[in-house]
N, C-alpha and C positions, 0 to 999 in steps of 0.2 A: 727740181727734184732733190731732197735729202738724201743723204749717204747711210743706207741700214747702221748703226752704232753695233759693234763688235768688242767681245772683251776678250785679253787672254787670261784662261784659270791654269791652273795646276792641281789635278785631282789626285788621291794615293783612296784605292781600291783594295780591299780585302777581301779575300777568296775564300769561297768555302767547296771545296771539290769533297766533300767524306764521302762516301757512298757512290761518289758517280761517276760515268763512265766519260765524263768530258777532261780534258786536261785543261791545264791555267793556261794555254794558246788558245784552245779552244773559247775559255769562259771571257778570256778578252777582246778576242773576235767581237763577242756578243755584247761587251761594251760600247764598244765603238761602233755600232749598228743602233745602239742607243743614244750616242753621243751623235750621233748624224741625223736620228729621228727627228732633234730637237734643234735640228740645224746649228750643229757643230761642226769645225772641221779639224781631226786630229792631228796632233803637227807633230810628236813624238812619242813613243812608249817605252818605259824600262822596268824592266819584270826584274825587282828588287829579291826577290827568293823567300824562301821561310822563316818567319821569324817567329821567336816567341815572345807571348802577349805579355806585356807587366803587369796586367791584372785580369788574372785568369776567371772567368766567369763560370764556365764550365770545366769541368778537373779534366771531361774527358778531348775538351778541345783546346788544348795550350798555343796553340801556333797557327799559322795560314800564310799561303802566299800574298806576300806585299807588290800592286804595281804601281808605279807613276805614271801617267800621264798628264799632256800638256795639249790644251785644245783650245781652239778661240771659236766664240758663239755668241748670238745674242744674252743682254742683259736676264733676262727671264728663263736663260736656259737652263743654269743650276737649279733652279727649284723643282724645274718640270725633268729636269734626269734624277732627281733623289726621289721623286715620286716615283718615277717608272722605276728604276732600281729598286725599290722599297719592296716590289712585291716577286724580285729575282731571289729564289732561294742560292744562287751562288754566289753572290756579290754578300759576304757577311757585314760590310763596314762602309762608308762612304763617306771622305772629306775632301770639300770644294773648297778652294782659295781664289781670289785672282790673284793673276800674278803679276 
């Protein structure tokens, strides 16, 4: 029997809460709901706070909250979390690393 191959990433997620009644604990929750669909397991979180963008796309959205996370998963997993994220209206940003 082979041993499943496992990688560790390091993701930083950007938040977009304008309008809604969930907060940035709340909208992370629902990452790492995401991050386990795709058989991940989260090993840390840190909710880096609001920053603002260096290149502002929209005048009326300057800033968002920043989180890190750190998860290890199968090889195929970042492609299939930026898809499911892709269609999260809270998640405004997503960047996968391994680490």
């Amino acid at each position: 029997m082979s041993v499943p191959i496992r990688r560790n990433y390091h993701a930083t997620f950007i938040l977009d809460n304008r309008g809604k009644q969930e907060t940035v604990d709340q909208i992370v929750d629902g990452v790492k709901k995401e991050i386990s669909a795709v058989h991940g397991d989260v090993t840390s979180v840190e909710n880096i706070g609001k920053r603002d963008f260096a290149r502002v796309t929209d005048r009326r959205f300057t800033g968002a909250a920043y989180v890190h996370v750190n998860f290890s998963a199968p090889p195929e997993a970042p492609a299939h979390l930026r898809e499911r994220l892709r269609l999260n209206g809270s998640v405004y940003r997503t960047f996968i690393q391994e680490a």
